[in-house]
Backbone bond lengths (Angstrom), bond angles and torsions (degrees), N, CA, C in turn:
res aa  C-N    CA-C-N  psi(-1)  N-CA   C-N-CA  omega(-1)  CA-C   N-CA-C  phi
1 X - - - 1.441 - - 1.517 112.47 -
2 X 1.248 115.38 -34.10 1.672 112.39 178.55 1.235 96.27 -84.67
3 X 1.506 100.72 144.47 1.374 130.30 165.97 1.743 125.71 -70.51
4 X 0.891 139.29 92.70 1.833 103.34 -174.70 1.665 92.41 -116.74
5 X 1.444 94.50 151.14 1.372 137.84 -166.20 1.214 104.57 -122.26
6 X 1.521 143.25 117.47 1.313 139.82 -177.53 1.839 82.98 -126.88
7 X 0.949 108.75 133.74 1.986 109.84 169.82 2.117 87.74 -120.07
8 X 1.907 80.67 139.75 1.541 89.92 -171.34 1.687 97.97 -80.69
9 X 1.199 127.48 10.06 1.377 115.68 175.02 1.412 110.28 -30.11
10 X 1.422 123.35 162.07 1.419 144.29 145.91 1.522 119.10 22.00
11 X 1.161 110.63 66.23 1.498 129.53 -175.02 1.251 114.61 -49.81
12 X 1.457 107.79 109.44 2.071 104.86 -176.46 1.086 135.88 -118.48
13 X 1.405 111.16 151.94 1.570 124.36 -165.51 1.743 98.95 -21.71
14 X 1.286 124.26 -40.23 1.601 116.27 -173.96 1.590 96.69 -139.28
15 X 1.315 94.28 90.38 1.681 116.22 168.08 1.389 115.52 -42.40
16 X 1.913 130.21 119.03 1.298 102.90 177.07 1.835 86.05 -112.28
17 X 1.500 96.30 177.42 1.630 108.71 -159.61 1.768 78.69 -129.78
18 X 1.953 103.97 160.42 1.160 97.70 168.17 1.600 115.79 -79.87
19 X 1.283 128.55 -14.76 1.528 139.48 136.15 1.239 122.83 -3.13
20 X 1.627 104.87 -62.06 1.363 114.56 173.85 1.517 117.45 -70.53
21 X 1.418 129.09 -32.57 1.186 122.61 -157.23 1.888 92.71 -94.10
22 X 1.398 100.96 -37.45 1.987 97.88 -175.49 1.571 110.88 -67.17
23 X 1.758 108.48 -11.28 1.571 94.25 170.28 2.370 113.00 -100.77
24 X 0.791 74.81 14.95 1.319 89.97 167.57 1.695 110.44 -95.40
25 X 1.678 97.95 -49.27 1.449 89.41 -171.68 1.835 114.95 -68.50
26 X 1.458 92.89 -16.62 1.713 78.39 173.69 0.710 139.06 -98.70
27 X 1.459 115.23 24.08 1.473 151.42 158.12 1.780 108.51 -81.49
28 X 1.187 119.06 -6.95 1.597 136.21 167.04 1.192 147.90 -79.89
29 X 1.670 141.57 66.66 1.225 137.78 -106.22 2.283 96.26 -124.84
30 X 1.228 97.86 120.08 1.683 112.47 164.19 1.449 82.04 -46.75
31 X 1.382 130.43 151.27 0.912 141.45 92.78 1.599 134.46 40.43
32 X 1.800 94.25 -96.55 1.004 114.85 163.84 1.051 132.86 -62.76
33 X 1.486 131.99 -22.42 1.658 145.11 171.82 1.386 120.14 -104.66
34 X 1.214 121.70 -11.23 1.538 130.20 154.79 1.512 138.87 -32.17
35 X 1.624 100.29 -3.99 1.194 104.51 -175.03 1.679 113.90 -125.60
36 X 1.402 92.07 -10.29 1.701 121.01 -176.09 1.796 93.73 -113.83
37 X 1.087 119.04 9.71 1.844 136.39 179.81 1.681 96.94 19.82
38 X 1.399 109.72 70.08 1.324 126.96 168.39 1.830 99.09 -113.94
39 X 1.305 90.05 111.58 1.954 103.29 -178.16 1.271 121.73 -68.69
40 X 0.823 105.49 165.58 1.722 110.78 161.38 1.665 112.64 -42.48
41 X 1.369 109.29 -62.29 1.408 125.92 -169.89 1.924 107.08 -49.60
42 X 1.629 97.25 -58.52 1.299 109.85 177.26 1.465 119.35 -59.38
43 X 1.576 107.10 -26.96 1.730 100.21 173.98 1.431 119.82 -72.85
44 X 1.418 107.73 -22.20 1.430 116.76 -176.97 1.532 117.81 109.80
45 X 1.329 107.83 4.26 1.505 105.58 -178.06 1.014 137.03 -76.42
46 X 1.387 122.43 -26.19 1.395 135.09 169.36 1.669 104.90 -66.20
47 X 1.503 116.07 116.63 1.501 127.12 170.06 1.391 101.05 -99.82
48 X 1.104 144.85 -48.73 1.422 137.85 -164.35 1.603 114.27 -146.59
49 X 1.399 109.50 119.06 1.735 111.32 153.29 1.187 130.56 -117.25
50 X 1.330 110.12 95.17 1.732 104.76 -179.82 1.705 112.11 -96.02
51 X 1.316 94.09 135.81 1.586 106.81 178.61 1.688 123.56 -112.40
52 X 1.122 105.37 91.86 1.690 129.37 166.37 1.270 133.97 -62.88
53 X 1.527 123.43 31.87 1.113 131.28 173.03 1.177 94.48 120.30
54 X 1.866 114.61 -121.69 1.668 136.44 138.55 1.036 121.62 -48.54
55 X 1.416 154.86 -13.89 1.186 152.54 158.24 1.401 126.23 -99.97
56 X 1.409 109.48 136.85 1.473 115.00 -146.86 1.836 81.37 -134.61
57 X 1.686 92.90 136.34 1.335 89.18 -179.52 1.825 115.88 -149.84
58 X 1.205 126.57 107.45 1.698 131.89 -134.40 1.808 78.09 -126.33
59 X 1.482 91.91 131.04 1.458 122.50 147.33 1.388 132.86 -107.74
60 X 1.356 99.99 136.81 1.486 90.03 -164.35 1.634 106.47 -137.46
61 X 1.638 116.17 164.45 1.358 114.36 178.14 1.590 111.27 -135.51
62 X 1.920 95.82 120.18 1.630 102.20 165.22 1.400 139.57 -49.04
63 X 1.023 119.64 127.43 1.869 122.78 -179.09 1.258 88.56 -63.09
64 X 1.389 140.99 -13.52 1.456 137.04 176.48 1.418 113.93 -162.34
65 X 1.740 119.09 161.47 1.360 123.32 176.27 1.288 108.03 -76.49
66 X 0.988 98.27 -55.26 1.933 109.81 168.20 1.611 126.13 -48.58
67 X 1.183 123.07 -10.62 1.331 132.00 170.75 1.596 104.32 -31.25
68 X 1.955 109.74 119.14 1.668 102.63 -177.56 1.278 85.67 -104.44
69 X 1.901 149.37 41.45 1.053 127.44 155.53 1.538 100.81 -124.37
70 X 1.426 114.59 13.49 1.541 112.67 178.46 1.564 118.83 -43.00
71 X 1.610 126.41 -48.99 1.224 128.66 -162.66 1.574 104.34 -71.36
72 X 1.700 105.27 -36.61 1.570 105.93 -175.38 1.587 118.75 -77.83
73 X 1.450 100.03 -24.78 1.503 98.51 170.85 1.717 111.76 -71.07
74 X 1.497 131.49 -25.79 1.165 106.95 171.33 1.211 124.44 -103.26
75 X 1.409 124.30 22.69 1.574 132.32 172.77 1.395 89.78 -84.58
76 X 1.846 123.17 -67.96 1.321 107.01 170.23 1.355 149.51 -27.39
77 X 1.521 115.12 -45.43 1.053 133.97 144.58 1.818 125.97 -10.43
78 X 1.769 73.98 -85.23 1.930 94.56 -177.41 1.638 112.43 -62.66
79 X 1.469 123.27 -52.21 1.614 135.00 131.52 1.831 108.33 6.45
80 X 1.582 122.36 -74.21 0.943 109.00 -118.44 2.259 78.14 -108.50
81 X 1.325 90.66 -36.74 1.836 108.98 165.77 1.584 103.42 -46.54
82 X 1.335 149.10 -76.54 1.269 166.08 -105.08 1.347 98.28 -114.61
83 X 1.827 119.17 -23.60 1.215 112.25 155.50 1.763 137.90 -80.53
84 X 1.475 103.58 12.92 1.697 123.36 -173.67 1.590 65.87 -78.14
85 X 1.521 79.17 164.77 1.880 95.59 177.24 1.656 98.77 -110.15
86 X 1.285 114.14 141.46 1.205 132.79 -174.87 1.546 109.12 79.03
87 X 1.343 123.94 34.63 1.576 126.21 167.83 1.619 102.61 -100.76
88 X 0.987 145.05 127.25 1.627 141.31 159.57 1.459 102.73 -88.75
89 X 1.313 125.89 -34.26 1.950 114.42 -162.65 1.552 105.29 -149.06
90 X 1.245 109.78 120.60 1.545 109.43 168.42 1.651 112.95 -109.07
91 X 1.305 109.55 119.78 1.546 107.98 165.67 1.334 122.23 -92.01
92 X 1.574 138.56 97.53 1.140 138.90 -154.22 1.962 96.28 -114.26
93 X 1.533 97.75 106.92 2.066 99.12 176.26 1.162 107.42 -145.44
94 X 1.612 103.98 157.20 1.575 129.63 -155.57 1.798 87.84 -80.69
95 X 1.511 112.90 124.99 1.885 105.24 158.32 1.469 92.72 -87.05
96 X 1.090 123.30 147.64 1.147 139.87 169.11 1.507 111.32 -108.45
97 X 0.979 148.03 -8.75 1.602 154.37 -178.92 1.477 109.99 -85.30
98 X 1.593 123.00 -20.53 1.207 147.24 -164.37 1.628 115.20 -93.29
99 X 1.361 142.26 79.04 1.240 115.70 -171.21 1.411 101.90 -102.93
100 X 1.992 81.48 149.08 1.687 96.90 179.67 1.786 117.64 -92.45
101 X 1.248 95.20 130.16 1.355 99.37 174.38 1.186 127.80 -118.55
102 X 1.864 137.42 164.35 1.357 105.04 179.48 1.138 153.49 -64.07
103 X 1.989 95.51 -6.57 1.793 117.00 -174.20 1.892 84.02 -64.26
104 X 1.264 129.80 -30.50 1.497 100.46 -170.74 1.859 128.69 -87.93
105 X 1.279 97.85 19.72 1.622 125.26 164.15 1.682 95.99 -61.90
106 X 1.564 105.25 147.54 1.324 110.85 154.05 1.480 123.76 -90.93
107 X 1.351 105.62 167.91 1.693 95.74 169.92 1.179 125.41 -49.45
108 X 1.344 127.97 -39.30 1.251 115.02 -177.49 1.850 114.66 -98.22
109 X 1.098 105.17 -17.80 1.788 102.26 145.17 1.454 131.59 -33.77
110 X 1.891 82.86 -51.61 1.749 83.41 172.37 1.268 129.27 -99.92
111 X 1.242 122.84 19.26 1.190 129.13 160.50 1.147 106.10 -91.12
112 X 1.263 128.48 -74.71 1.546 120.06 169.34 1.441 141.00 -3.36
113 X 1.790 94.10 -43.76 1.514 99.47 -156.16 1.748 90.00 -101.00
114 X 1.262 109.99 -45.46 1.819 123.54 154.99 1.445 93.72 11.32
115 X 1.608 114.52 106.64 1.741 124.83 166.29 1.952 92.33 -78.31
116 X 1.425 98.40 130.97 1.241 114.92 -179.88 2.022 111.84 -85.38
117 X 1.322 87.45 91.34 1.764 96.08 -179.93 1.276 114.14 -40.12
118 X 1.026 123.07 -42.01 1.934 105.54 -170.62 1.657 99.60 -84.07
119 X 1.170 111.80 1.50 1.983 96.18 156.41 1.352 111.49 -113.51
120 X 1.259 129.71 20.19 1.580 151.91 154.80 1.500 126.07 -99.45
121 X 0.839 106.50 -33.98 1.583 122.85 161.83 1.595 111.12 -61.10
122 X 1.113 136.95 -63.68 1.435 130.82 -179.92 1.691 115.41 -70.84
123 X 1.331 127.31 -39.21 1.453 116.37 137.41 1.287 143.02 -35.52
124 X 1.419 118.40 -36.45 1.394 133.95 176.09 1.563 91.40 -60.77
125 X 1.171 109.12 -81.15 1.851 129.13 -170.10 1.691 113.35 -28.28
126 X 1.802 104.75 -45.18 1.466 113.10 -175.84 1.897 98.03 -68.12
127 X 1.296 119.14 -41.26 1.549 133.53 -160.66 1.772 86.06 -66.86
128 X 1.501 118.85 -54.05 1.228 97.73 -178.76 1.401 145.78 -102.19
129 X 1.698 100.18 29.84 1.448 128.72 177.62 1.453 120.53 -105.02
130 X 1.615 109.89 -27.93 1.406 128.29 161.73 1.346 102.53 -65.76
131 X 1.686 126.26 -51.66 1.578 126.36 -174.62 1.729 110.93 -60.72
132 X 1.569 119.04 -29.72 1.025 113.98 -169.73 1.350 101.71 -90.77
133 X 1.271 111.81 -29.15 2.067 103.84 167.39 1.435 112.91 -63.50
134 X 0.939 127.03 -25.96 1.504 128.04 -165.95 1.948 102.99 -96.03
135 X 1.391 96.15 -33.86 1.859 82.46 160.66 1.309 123.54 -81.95
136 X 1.533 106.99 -6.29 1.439 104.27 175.40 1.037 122.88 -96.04
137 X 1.933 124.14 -5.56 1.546 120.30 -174.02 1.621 93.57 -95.54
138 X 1.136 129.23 -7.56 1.701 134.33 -176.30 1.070 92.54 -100.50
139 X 1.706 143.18 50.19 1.445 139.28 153.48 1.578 91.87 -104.12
């Protein structure tokens, strides 16, 4: 699903590869998946990194518009890119034309994130035993 773009511009003393910058990014954690250490890469967000010499420049797509960790996920980003050696500038922005869906999870994204049914299953049952008492005290 990611694109990479390497432009042979201005070849430097410390060559970065888009290699270099996508293993950084999966070192890059949502928020929300940071604790289940499902990356950026693995969620599917990264659509494009093109690398222009010293300038490194990553597109990416929200699991939502509404995302309230959008701004912090791409300071991290640019943060975590800008420390490869020989990067001077990272441009890290939302495509918006691009929607993310869950086919763009990796396998092990989706295992990870995978709600475990037999501790959903006995919740379900209580949700619909309380509903059936409560249609039965309104007879």
């Amino acid at each position: 699903m990611v694109e990479a773009v390497t432009a042979d511009s201005s070849a430097t003393q410390f060559p970065v590869s888009v290699d270099d910058v996508m293993t950084v990014l999966r070192r890059c954690y949502d928020p929300c998946c940071q604790e289940r250490q499902v990356s950026v890469v693995d969620m599917g967000l990264i659509e494009q990194v093109r690398v222009s010499g010293r300038q490194i420049d990553i597109d990416i797509v929200l699991t939502t518009g509404w995302c309230p960790f959008s701004l912090h996920l791409l300071q991290m980003m640019e943060e975590e890119v800008k420390r490869i050696q020989g990067v001077e500038a990272v441009n890290v922005q939302i495509t918006w034309n691009v929607p993310w869906s869950p086919e763009r999870l990796s396998a092990m994204a989706r295992e990870r994130l995978r709600l475990p049914l037999e501790q959903l299953l006995p919740l379900r049952e209580a949700r619909l035993a309380r509903e059936q008492q409560f249609r039965e005290s309104d007879r």
